[in-house]
C-alpha distance (Angstrom), angle and dihedral (degrees) to the residues before:
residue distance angle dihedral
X1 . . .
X2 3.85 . .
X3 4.20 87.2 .
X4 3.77 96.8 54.5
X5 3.75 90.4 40.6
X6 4.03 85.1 59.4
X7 3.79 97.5 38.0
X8 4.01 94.7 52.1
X9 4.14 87.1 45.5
X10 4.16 86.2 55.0
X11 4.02 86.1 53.7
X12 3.77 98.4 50.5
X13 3.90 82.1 48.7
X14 3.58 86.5 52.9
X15 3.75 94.5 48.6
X16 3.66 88.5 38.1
X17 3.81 97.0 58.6
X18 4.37 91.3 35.6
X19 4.14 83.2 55.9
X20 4.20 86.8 49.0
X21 3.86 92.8 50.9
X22 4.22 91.3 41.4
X23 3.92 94.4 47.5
X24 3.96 107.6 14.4
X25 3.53 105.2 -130.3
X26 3.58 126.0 -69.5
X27 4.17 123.1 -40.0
X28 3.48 121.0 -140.9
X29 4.11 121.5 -178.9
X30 4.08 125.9 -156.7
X31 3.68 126.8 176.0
X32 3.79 125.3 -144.8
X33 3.57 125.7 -165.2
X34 3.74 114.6 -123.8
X35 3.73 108.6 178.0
X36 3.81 130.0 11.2
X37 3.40 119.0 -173.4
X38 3.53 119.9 174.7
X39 4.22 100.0 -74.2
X40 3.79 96.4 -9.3
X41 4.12 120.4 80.5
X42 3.67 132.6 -177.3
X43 3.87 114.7 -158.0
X44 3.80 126.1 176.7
X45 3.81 116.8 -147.9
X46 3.50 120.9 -146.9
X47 3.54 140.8 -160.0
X48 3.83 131.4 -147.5
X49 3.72 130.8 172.6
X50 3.49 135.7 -162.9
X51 3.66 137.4 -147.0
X52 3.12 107.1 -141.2
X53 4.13 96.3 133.5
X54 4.17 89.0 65.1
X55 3.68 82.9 37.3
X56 4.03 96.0 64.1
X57 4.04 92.9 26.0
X58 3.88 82.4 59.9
X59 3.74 92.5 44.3
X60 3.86 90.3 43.3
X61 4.17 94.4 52.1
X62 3.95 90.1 51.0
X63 3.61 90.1 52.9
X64 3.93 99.2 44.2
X65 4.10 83.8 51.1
X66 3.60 96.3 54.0
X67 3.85 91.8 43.6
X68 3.83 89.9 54.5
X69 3.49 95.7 39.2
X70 3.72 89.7 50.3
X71 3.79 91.8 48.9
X72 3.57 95.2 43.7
X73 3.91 97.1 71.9
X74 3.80 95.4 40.6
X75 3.87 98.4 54.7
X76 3.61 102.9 59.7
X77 3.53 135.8 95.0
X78 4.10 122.7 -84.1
X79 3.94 115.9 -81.5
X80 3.83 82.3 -137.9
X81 3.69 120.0 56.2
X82 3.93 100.2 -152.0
X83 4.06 87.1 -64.4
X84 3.93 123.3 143.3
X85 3.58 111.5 -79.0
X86 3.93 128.1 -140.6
X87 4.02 95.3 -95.8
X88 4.02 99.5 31.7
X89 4.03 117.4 103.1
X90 3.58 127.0 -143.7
């Protein structure tokens, strides 16, 4: 379970960072007044963006990793094959 869980959280990472590099994040706009003078205004308008698709595609990778390198060392067979171990007597 623990191996699929990781592999589908590396896709949405994939998808995650594809949808960062086709739309750039998420744009935000502000406006700041420069001059006022009595009726007359100048305002600048400007835009910001954030990237917060890389942001969670990076996020989403580490995660998927440590979830299949987690699972990786519980799922295999026993180092010791029903053989005498250091503190057993016989």
């Amino acid at each position: 379970m623990k191996p699929a869980v990781g592999t589908l959280l590396i896709v949405a990472a994939i998808a995650a960072f594809a949808w960062g590099i086709t739309h750039g994040g998420m744009h935000f706009s502000r406006q700041d007044s420069v001059v006022q003078s009595g009726a007359a205004e100048g305002a600048i308008i400007k835009t910001n963006s954030l990237p917060l698709a890389p942001i969670a595609g990076a996020v989403l990778l580490v995660a998927g990793v440590i979830v299949l390198v987690s699972s990786r060392g519980t799922s295999g067979p026993s180092t010791n094959a029903g053989g005498p171990t250091a503190g057993s007597r016989e």
